[in-house]
C-alpha positions in Angstrom: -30.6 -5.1 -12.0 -33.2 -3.5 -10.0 -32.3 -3.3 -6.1 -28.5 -3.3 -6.4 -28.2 0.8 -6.0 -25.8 0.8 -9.3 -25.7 4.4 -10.9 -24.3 4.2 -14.4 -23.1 7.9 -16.1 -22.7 8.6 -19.4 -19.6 10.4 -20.8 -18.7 11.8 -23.6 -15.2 10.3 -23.4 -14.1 7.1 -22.3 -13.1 7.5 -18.4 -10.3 4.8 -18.5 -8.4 8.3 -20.2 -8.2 10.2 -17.7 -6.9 7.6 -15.1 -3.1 9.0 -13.9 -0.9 6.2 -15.3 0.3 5.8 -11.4 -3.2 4.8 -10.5 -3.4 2.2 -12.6 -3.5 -1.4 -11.5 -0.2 -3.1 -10.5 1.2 -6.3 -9.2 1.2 -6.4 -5.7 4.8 -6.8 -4.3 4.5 -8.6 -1.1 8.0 -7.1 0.4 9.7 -4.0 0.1 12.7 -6.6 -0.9 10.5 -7.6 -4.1 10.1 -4.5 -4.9 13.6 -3.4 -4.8 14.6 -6.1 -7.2 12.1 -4.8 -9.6 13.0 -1.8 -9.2 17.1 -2.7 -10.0 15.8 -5.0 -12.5 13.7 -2.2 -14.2 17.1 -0.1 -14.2 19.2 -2.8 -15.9 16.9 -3.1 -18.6 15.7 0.6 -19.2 12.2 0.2 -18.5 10.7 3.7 -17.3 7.0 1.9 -17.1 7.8 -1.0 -15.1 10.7 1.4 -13.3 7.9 4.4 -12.5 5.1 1.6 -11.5 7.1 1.0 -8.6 7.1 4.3 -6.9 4.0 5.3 -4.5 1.4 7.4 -5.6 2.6 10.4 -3.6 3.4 13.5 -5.2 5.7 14.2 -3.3 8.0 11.0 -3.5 11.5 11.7 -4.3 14.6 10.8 -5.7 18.5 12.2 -5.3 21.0 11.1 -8.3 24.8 11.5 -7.3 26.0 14.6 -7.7 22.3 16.2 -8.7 19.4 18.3 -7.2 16.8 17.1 -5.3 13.5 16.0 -7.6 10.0 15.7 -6.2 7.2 14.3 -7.8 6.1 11.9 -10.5 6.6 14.2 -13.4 10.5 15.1 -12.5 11.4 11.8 -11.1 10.4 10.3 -14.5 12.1 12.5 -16.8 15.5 12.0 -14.8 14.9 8.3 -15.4 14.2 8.9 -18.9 17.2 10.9 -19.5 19.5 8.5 -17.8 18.0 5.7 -20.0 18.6 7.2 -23.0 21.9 4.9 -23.4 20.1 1.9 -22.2 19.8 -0.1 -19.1 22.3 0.6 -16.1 23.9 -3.0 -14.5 23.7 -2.4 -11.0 24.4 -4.9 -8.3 23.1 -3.7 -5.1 25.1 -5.2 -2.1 25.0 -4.8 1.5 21.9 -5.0 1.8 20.6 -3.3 5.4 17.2 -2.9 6.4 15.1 -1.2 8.9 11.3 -2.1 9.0 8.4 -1.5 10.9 4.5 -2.5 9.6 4.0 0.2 6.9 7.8 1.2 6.6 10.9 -0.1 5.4 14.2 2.0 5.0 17.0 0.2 2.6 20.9 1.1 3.0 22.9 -0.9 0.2 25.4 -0.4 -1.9 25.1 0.0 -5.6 28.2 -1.4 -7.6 27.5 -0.2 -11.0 29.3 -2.2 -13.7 31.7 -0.8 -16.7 31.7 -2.4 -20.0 35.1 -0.6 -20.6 38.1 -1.7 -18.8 39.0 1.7 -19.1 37.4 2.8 -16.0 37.1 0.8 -13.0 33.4 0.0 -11.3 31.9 2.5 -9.4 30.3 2.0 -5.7 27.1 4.3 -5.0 25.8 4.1 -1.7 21.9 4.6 -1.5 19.5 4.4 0.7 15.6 3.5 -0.7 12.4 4.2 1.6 9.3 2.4 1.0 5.7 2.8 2.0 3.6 -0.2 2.5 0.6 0.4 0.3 -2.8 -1.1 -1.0 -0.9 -2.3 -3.9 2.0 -3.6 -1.6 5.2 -1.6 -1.2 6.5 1.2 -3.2 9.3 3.9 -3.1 8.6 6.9 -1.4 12.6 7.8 -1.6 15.8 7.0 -3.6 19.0 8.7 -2.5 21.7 7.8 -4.2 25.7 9.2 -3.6 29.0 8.6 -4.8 30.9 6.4 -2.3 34.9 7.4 -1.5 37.5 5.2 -2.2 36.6 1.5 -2.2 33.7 -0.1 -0.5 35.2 -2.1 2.2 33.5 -6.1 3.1 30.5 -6.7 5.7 30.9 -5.2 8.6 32.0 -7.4 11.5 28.6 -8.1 13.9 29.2 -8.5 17.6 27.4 -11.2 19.6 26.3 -8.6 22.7 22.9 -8.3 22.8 21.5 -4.9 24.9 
């Protein structure tokens, strides 16, 4: 292989190890709307790896639960997930669906009607909005914020036809 300029290193250890698992290779989504459905897919079925592939590399991404702190980073974000999933997956249907995009940006505004198995309680409306950051591996969340909505979640909006 003379000529090519390679430099190989040995190590002690094998380098794959020390890789952060965010940094890892991972399907490109091609619109921040593929992403969000993995990301509500990853949610329904409890799946922190799929759910935490999703989210930029940042460190300081972060997420807001209703009714809870603020989290930043990788390490918090994960361990809320993880706590959340420890009853398995949560059915969410996100609805509503309002976007705002530019070339690297996209901002989200749904709402998030989460589903009761017990006819005890009736469904609950969330109202988030998700931010994410057009990447190298395609778009990822830089920002979930997530908060109770009051009474009951009306229809669409009515549009208007005049144009400014």
């Amino acid at each position: 292989m003379a000529g090519l300029g390679l430099l190989v290193l040995a190590a002690p250890f094998p380098i794959i190890a020390h890789i952060p698992i965010m940094a890892k290779i991972r399907k490109q989504l091609g619109t921040s709307e593929d992403t969000e459905a993995a990301f509500y897919d990853a949610i329904g079925r409890a799946d922190i790896e799929a759910l935490m592939a999703l989210w930029a590399d940042e460190e300081d991404i972060l997420c807001i639960h209703p009714g809870a702190a603020r989290l930043v980073g990788h390490v918090a974000i994960r361990a809320s997930w993880e706590a959340m999933f420890e009853r398995g997956g949560v059915p969410i249907r996100p609805r509503q669906l309002r976007v705002t995009q530019n070339v690297m940006m996209a901002i989200h505004s749904i709402v998030e009607e989460i589903e009761r198995t017990d006819h005890e309680h009736q469904d609950i409306h969330i109202v988030a909005t998700n931010v994410y950051l057009k990447t190298p591996h395609g778009w990822r969340i830089v920002a979930h914020h997530a908060s109770v909505a009051p009474g009951s979640v009306g229809g669409e909006p009515a549009t208007s036809s005049l144009l400014h």
